[in-house]
C-alpha angles and dihedrals in degrees: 000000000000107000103225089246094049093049091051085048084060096037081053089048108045085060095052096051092051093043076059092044107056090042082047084055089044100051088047114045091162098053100118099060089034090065094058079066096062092037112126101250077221086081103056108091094010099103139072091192135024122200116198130157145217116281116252120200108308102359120128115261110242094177096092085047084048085057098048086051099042078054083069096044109270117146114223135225138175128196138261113206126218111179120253086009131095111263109261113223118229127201096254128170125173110285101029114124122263141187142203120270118219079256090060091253128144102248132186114250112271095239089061115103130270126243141170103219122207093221119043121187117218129195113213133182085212148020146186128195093249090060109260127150137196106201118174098287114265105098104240111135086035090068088032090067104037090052083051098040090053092068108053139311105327118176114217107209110188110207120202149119120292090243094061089073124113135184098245133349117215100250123207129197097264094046116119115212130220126249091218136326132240121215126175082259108033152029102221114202108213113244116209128235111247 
């Protein structure tokens, strides 16, 4: 359970995060082919499937980084929402029809196939080194990744801008961590609490 003054210090900081952010987006318009740079040559070639997502306001691209890593085979997917329940990933290429979810989101098509990626690529308004994310406040990549997690090894990569970084999030029990994060001008290998 969220106390009330904890849940406006979140509300505070989350618009704070996203005002950063866009002037983060602003300030790098070049960000999303900046983070393939800083990308671990350990990940090219990894992973079997790559989720990525479309874009929303200020956050960072990954579809140019979706394409670098489809180069070395990795297939690609993006998510379709349902509300309360974990996003389900959908076999998606450039090119490949899409449609507006009730968020607003670019979706694949229903009718394209399911997959669980290994690697799934999550946008943030903020991070800290220990992994943590604060996303906008619905869940849905914490359930995302449990759900994932569940069934077998999954790496969270958060993908934002370096000023979205913080010294420490507040973490709750149902909070899913990230496994690094990728700015357009560093990788940042998550370090665990003790």
């Amino acid at each position: 359970m969220v106390h009330a003054s904890a849940a406006s210090a979140k509300t505070a900081l989350r618009a704070q995060m996203k005002a950063v952010r866009a002037k983060a987006a602003k300030d790098s318009p070049d960000a999303a082919h900046q983070v393939i740079n800083h990308l671990p040559s350990e990940f090219v070639g990894r992973f079997g499937t790559v989720a990525g997502y479309f874009p929303l306001g200020s956050e960072i691209d990954p579809r140019p980084l979706m394409a670098h890593l489809a180069k070395a085979g990795a297939r690609l997917a993006l998510p379709r929402a349902v509300a309360g329940a974990p996003l389900k990933f959908h076999i998606w290429q450039p090119g490949d029809d899409l449609e507006k979810s009730g968020f607003g989101v670019a979706e694949p098509l229903a009718a394209a196939p399911i997959c669980q990626p290994d690697l799934v690529l999550v946008p943030l308004l903020a991070f800290d080194r220990f992994g943590g994310r604060m996303g906008y406040g619905q869940g849905h990549y914490d359930r995302t990744l449990s759900a994932l997690r569940a069934h077998g090894d999954r790496v969270a990569l958060g993908l934002g801008f370096d000023a979205q970084s913080v010294a420490t999030l507040p973490i709750e029990d149902h909070d899913e961590t990230l496994d690094g994060i990728l700015t357009q001008m560093r990788y940042i290998p998550v370090q665990r609490k003790i």
